[in-house]
Structure formats: structure tokens, C-alpha cells
N, C-alpha and C positions, 0 to 999 in steps of 0.2 A: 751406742746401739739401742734401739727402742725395745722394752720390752714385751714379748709377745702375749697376748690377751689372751685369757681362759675364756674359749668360750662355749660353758656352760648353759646346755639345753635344761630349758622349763616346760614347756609343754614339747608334748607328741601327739599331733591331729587323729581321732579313733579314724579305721581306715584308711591311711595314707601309706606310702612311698618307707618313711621310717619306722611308723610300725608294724608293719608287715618281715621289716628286717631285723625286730628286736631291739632299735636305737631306744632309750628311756629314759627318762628326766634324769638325770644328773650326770649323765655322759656329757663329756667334752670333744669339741668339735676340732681336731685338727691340722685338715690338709683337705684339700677338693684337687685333683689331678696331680697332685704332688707340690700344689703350689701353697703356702703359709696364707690366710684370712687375714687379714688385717681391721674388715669391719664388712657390715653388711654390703657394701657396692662390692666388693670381692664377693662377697658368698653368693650374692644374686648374679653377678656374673661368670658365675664358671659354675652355677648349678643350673644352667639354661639348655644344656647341651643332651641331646640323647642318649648318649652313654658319658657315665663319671666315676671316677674312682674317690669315695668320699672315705677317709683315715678318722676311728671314731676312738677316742680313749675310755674303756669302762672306769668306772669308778674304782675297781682293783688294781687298775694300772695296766690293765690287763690293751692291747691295741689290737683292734678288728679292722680290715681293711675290705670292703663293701664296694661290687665293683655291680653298678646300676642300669637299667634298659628301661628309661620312662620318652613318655613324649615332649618334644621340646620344650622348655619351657614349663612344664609340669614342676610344679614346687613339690619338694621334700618333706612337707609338713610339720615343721620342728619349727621352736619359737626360741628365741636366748634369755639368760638375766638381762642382760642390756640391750637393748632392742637396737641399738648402735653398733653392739658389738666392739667398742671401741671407748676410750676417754672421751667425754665433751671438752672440745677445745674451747677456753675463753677467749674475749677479746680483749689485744692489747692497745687498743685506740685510747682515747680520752676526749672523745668528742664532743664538743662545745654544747651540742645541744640534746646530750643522753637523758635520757628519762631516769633510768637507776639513779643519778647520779643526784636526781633532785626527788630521790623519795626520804622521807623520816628515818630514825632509827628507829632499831624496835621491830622490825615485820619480821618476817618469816625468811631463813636464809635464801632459799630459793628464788626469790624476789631480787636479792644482789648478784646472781650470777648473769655476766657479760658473756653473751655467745655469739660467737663469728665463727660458726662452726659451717662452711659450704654442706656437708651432708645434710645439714638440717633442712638446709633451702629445699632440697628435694624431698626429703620426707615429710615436711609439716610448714615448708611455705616460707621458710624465716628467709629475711633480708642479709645479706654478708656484703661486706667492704673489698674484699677481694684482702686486705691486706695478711688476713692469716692462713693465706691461701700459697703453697711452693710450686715451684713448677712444675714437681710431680705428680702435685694434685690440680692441677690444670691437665695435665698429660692422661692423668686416670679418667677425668670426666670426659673427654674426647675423645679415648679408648673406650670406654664403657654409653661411649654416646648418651649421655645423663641430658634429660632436658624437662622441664624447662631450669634453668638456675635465676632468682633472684636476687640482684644485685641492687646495692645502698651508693648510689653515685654521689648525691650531692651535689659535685660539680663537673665541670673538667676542667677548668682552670686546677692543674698542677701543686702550683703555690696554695691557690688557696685551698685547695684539698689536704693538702698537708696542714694547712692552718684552722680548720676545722676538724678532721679529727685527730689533731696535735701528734700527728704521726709522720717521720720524716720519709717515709719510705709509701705513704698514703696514693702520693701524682704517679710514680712508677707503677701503684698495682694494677692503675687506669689499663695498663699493657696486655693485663689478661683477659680483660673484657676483649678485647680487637681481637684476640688469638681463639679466643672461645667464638666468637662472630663469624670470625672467618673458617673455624672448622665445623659451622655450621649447626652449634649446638644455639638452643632456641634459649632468649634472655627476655625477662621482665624489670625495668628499672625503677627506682624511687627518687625523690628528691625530698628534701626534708628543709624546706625551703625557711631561714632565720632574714629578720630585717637587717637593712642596712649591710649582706653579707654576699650571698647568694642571691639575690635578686635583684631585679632590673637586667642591666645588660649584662650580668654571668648570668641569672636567666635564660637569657637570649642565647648566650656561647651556650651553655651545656645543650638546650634543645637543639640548634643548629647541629652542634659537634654529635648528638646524640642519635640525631637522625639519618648519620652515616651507617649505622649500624644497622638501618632497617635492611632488610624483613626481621632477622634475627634476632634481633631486639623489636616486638611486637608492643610494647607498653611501656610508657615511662606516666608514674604518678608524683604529681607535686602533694607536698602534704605541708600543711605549717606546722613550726614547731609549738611542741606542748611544752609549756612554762607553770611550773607548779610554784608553789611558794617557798618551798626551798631551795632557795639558789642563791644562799649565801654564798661568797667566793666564787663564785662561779662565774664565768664569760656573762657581760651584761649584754642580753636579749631584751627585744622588747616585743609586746605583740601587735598584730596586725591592726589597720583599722579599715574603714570600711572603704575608705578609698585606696588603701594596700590591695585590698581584695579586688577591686574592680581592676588595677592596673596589670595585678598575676593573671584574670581571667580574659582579658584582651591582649594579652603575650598569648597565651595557650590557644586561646579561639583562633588567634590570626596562624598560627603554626599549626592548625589541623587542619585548617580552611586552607592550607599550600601543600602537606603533605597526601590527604585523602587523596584528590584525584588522582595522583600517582599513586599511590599505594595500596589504596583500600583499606586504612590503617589511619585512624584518628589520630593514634601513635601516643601523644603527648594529653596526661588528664589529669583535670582538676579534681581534688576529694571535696568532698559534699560543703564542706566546713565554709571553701573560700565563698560558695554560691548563697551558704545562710548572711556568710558576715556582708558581703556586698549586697544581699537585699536582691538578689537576683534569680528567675526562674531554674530550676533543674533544668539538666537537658535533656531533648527527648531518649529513649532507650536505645535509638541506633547509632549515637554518638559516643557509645561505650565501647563497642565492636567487641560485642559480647560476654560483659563485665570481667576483663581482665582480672582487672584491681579491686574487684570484693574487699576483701582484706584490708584494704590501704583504707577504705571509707570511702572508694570510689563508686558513683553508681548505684550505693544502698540504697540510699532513699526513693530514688527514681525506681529501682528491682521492687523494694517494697510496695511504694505507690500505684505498681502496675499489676502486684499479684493482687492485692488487697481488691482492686477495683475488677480483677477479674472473681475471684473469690466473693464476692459482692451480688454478680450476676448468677451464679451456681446455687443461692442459697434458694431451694425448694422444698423446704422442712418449715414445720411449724417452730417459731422462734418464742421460746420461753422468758417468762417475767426474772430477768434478775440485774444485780444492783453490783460492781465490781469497781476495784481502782486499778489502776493502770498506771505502772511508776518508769522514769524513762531520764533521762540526760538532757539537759538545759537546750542542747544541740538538737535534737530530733521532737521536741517537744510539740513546737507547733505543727509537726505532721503527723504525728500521733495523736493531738488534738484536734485535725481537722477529721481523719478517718475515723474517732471515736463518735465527732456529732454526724457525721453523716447517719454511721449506725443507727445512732440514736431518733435520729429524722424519717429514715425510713423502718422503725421499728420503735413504736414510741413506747412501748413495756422495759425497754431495757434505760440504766441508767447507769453511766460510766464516768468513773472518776480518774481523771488524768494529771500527776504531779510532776511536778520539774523538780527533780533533786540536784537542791545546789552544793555544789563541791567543797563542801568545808575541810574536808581533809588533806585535799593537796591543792587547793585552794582556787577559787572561782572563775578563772582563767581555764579550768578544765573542766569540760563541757558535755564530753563523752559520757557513756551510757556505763562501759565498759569497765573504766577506774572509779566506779562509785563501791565506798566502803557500806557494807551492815550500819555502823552506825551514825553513818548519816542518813542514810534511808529510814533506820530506828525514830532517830530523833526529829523528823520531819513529815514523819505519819503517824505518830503518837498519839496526838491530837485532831487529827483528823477523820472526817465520814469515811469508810472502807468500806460499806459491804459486807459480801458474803465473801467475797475472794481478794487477796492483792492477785498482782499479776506483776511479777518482774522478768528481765528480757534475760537471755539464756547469759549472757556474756557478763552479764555482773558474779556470774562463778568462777572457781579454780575452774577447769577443762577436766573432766571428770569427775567433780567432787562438789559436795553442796555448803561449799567453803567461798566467805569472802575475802576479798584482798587485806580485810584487818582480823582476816582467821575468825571475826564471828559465823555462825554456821546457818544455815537455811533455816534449821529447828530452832536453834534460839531465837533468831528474828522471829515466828509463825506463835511461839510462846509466847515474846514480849510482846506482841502488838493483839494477841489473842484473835486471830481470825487467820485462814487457811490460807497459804501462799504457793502459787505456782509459779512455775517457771516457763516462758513463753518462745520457744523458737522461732528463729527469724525472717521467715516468709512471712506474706500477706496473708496466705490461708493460716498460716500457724496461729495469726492474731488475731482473726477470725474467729476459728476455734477453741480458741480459749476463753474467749469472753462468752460466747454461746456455749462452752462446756461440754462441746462434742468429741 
């Protein structure tokens, strides 16, 4: 039997629902209508109701039972230790082409945990395999009408899904995606596409097989695998080359160019990467169907390119003499380089330094902005013209914290290279903005 979760409030919102009833941080939360919590989709779903009977344990031991008259929907204002309210479940995959699996030793433990945890998909976006996923918690998402869920497909081919994330029960979890489809709960998909494995004609099957799904399933994004340098032992991958690139993105074009007129749904999308590596234009903005797949690296560039140019035409201030660098990913380089001399064209006081930092750390195969360490950034603007300001993009931190992936910190990078470093959000106006200092 599972054991049941304390869960322990930390905050209580001033003026809310809880404190107006004397609920107070270090009360534990025990029952909403008599039914046991098991994690936050429980507590948001049966504190939705107009009238509730919420079981609250004082800190003496002492149990109040609080019986509520708010409006529907009206949140309780209490926060927990765990914002889960629950364990984070790991994954037990072994997937051929894991990222964890091909980082150093040495980092921060947090960095080695495997999550397939379905809540998280709703809470903060993360992709799941379905396979750590029970019937009950398919039954709970459909009861709780949870949507959207993003799912880690890969493929549909069966077999080979089992042989990809080396998981024998991998083709069977395929079964809960169709039941989540058909109860009508709204799905976004991935594909993590490896050579010689998943592409070509399982290409072709999974989009075909994938596109049974639609409406429900609104986005599937193709992404290539990232290959670090550590991949000792590991499944031999190789990467893409530019004519790989051109062959994924004439699979994909020809299968939104058949599904659109039916659907209204592009459906199936290429991440930015295949479009640099094959040498081939972005596509316009209405080919995103309104950037589903952000996150995957679908459409950035394009989102960016189109704020920036709008952002461009707004500027009716007087633009100030100054001198900045601008540090960015091997990948977006040349478009962070064209938008910087535009600036600089139509504003010739300004003078903009734009770096490509090459990936020495998990090594040059990876291109992204994202998994850039402190000190490869350190060591690669050292020597270099800077400015008055660095400028790096928001995602080269922890997610709350002015921490890089190799634990050196914002403040010591701004010390060793001795000049002011900001941090740049990821709109077009936000890069704007920062280089004019507004």
C-alpha cells in the first residue's frame, strides 16, 4: 500500500479563503470531501466546487474540519512543501538516445534525475513516454479532463519503440495515447528522430499512424538527436548531414501540404535545427499554427525574427551611442548576426559584438544556446572586445537561479571577464531592449 503524503502548507495568500479560516503554515492538509489527496490534480480537483468540506491537521494534532461557501473554482490560497504534493516519479526507460546519459560526471545531482513523471507534462510542459504511466492514471487524467498532455512518441512501430527505449512494455504504452484521444483529452507529440533508426519510412509510419489521432493530437515535432561526446558504451548514433536534413524536411512538408486542407493543422513540424542544417529558408509564421512547439525549438527562430522586425518599426526614442556583445549558440548564430547589423545599419552609433560559443563541454555536435556551460563562455570571451555590457540569452541559466549548467554562477562569470552581464529574454523586443538598455 502507498504511503500517504504529508502535505504540509507553506504559504497562506494575505486575504484569501484560508486565511480568513485560520488555516497557517505548517498545517497539514488531509481530506477535501472525505476523499484522501494524493497530489495536486486531486486537490485542484475537488477544491473546484462551491461548497467543500476541507479536514486540516494543526500542528498539535489537534483536526479542524472546515466546511466552505466560495465561488466555483475560487482557489483556497494555500501553497505546499512540494508543489507536486507528491514523489517525482523517475524514468525507467534506457533510451538509446537520452541526454542524461551522455553528460560527464561530476555535475550537480539534479542534472541525473530521469523524469516520466505525466503530472509534470501539465505543469511545466515536460514530454512522458506513456510507459510510467497505470491505467489509473490514464483514468484520472480523463476524469480530471487534464489537457493538454505531451507525449515522447518516437515512433509507432511497436518493436521498434521497445528497442529504442530498451523498454519491453515501451509498444503496449502506444495504447494509452488512443484512449486519451478518444476521451478527447487534447495531445501534443515529439519525435526525437536518430539515423538510420526512426527515419525514412518509420518516419513515414509514425506520421501516417499519427495523424489518426488528429484533432486531438494538434502537434507532432520532429527534433534530431543531441549527441554529446560522451557516448562511450552507448547505442552508436551518428548525426545528421545536410542532405538527412533536406530528406526529413520533404517527408514533413509533403505531410502538411495533405493533412492542412483537411484539418487546419500543419500537424507534423520540423525544429529549427533541420532548416539550418539543410541550408534552407524558415517557414513563414502560419506554418506553425500558432507555435505549438516553442519549447521543442519549433518556430523560434521564425517568433523571433518576426518580433524583432516588428520591434524595429516601434523604435521612436532617441537611440544612444553604445558598444555591447551579444553571446548566443553555434545554432542561432547567423540570425542573431543578421538582426544585430541590421541594428547597427539603421543606427550607426551603436556597435554590436556577436559570439558563437563553441561547445567544448559536451562537445561541438551541440549547437544549442541552452546547454552552454560558464566556462566555455569564460574561456571564449576572455580575450575578447566586450563593451560595456555582455548580453546572454535567459536559457543559459538554472530556471530561477543565476546558475550555469557547470554550477559556475552569473556573478563569477561578470567578475572574471570584468565587465556587466545581462541576461536577455527571448522575444524580439526583449533583444531590442537590451542592447538599447531600455
Amino acid at each position: 500500500m502507498k504511503k500517504q503524503n504529508k502535505h504540509i502548507i507553506n504559504q497562506v495568500a494575505p486575504g484569501s479563503i484560508a486565511e480568513e479560516l485560520e488555516i497557517e503554515v505548517g498545517d497539514i492538509l488531509l481530506e477535501i470531501n472525505g476523499n484522501k489527496i494524493e497530489d495536486i490534480f486531486d486537490y485542484q480537483y475537488y477544491t473546484q466546487d462551491e461548497y467543500i468540506e476541507v479536514l486540516i491537521q494543526k500542528p498539535s494534532g489537534e483536526e479542524w474540519l472546515l466546511e466552505i461557501d466560495k465561488e466555483y473554482d475560487e482557489d483556497l490560497g494555500i501553497s505546499f512543501e512540494n508543489g507536486l504534493m507528491d514523489e517525482y516519479r523517475s524514468c525507467h526507460n534506457k533510451c538509446i538516445f537520452c541526454f542524461i546519459d551522455q553528460m560527464p560526471k561530476g555535475m550537480r545531482d539534479t542534472l541525473y534525475f530521469k523524469d516520466d513523471d505525466s503530472r509534470l507534462s501539465f505543469l511545466q510542459g515536460n514530454y512522458v513516454t506513456l510507459t510510467n504511466m497505470s491505467d489509473v492514471d490514464v483514468d484520472r487524467i480523463i476524469k480530471y479532463n487534464l489537457s493538454p498532455i505531451n507525449v515522447s512518441f518516437q515512433t509507432t512501430n511497436p518493436e521498434l519503440r521497445c528497442k529504442m527505449l530498451n523498454n519491453r512494455f515501451a509498444g503496449d504504452a502506444l495504447k494509452k495515447a488512443w484512449k486519451l484521444a478518444e476521451a478527447g483529452i487534447v495531445m501534443n507529440g515529439q519525435i526525437v528522430l536518430c539515423k538510420g533508426v526512426n527515419d525514412g519510412e518509420e518516419l513515414e509510419r509514425s506520421i501516417r499512424d499519427l495523424s489518426e489521432y488528429l484533432p486531438n493530437l494538434e502537434s507532432v515535432s520532429v527534433v534530431p538527436v543531441g549527441l554529446s561526446k560522451y557516448r562511450d558504451g552507448l547505442y552508436p548514433l551518428e548525426p545528421f548531414t545536410k542532405e538527412d536534413a533536406k530528406e526529413v524536411l520533404r517527408i514533413i512538408h509533403k505531410w502538411q501540404d495533405k493533412l492542412y486542407p483537411k484539418y487546419g493543422l500543419h500537424f507534423i513540424h520540423a525544429s529549427d535545427e533541420w532548416y539550418i542544417l539543410a541550408e534552407e529558408d524558415l517557414p513563414e509564421e502560419e506554418r506553425y499554427d500558432g507555435y505549438l512547439q516553442l519549447e521543442n525549438g519549433v518556430g523560434m527562430l521564425r517568433l523571433l525574427l518576426n518580433e524583432f522586425a516588428e520591434g524595429m518599426q516601434q523604435i521612436t526614442y532617441e537611440v544612444k551611442s553604445t558598444e555591447v556583445s551579444l553571446v548566443t549558440g553555434r545554432l542561432a548564430f547567423p540570425y542573431i548576426k543578421e538582426m544585430a547589423e541590421q541594428m547597427m545599419e539603421k543606427y550607426p552609433q551603436l556597435k554590436i559584438h556577436v559570439y558563437a560559443i563553441r561547445n567544448d563541454f559536451f562537445g561541438e555536435m551541440i549547437t544549442v544556446s541552452g546547454l552552454l556551460t560558464g566556462q566555455d563562455i569564460l574561456a571564449q570571451l576572455k580575450d575578447k572586445e566586450l563593451g560595456e555590457r555582455v548580453l546572454l540569452p535567459q536559457n543559459v541559466l538554472k530556471s530561477g537561479e543565476a546558475v550555469f549548467l557547470d554550477d559556475m554562477t552569473l556573478a563569477e562569470l561578470e567578475k572574471a571577464l570584468q565587465v556587466q552581464v545581462d541576461i536577455v529574454k527571448s522575444s524580439g523586443q526583449d533583444f531590442i531592449d537590451a542592447i538599447l538598455y531600455k
